[in-house]
C-alpha positions in Angstrom: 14.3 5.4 -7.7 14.2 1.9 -6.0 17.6 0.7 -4.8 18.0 -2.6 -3.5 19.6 -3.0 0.0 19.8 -6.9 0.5 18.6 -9.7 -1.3 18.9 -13.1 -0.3 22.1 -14.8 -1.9 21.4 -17.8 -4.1 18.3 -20.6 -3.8 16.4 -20.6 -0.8 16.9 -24.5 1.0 13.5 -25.8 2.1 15.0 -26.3 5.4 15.8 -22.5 5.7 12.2 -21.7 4.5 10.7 -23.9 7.2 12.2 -22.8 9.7 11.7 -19.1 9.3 7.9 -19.9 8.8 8.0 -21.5 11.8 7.5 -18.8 13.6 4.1 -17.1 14.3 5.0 -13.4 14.2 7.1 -14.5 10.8 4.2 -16.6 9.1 1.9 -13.2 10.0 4.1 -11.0 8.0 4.9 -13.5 5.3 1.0 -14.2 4.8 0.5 -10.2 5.1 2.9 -10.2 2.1 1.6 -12.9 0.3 -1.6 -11.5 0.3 -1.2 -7.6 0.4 1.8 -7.9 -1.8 5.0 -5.6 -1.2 4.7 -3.2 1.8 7.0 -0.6 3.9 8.0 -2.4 7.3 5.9 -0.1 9.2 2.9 -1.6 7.6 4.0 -5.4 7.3 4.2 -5.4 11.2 1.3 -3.5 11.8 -1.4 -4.6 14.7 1.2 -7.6 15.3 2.7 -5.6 18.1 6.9 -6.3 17.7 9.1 -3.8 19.1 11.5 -2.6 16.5 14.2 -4.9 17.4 11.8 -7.7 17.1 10.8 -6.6 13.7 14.1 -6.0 12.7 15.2 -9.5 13.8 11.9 -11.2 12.2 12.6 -9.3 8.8 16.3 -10.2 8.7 15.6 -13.6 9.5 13.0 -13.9 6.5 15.6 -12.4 4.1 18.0 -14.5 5.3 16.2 -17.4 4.2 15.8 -15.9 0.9 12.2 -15.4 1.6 12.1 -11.6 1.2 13.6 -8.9 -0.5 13.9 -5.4 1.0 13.8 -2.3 -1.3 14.7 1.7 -0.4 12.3 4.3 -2.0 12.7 7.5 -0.2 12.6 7.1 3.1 10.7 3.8 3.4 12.4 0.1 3.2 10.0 -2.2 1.7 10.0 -5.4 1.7 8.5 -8.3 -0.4 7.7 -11.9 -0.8 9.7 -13.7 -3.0 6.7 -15.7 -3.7 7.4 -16.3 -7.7 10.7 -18.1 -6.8 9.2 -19.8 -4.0 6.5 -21.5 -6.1 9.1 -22.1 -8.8 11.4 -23.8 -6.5 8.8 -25.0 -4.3 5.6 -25.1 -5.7 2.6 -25.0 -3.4 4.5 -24.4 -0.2 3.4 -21.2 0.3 0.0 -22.0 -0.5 -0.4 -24.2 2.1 1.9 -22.8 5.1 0.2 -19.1 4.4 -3.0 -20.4 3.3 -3.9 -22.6 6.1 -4.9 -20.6 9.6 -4.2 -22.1 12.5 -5.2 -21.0 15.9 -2.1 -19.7 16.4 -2.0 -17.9 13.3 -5.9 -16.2 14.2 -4.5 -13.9 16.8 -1.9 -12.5 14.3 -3.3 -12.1 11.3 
């Protein structure tokens, strides 16, 4: 059984959106979402080396924007990219914030 633990309340604001991609270790695991689809935490953060708390904070923050969603099966929290509301509020925003690979955005993903 999936039970949801938090999902973000109402329509994400562009402004909230922007400024959670704004930051690299956030765009990595939003693009590793975008393109892998959903994924435990463990794996989202993977080779991007965050201490916990740092995850934590990074994965809050993206579900705060109303980004992500994070699900319980078992004993695993996943967590996924809200990308069908994004491109229905927003269409081609993710496209070409996760799309587009900066120098920045090399060294972490």
């Amino acid at each position: 059984m999936i039970e949801t633990l938090e999902e973000a309340d109402g329509v994400p604001t562009l402004g909230g959106v922007l400024a959670a991609l704004a930051d690299d270790s956030r765009r990595a695991i939003a693009r590793r979402l975008w393109r892998e689809g959903p994924l435990s935490c463990a794996t989202a953060i993977d080779g991007l080396g965050l201490t916990a708390s740092a995850a934590s904070y990074h994965f809050k923050t993206l579900r705060e924007a109303g980004l992500t969603t994070t699900t319980k099966q078992g004993t695993y929290r996943i967590i996924a990219l809200r990308a069908d509301l994004m491109e229905r509020r927003y269409p081609g925003l993710l496209s070409a914030i996760l799309g587009a690979v900066g120098a920045a955005d090399t060294l972490m993903g």
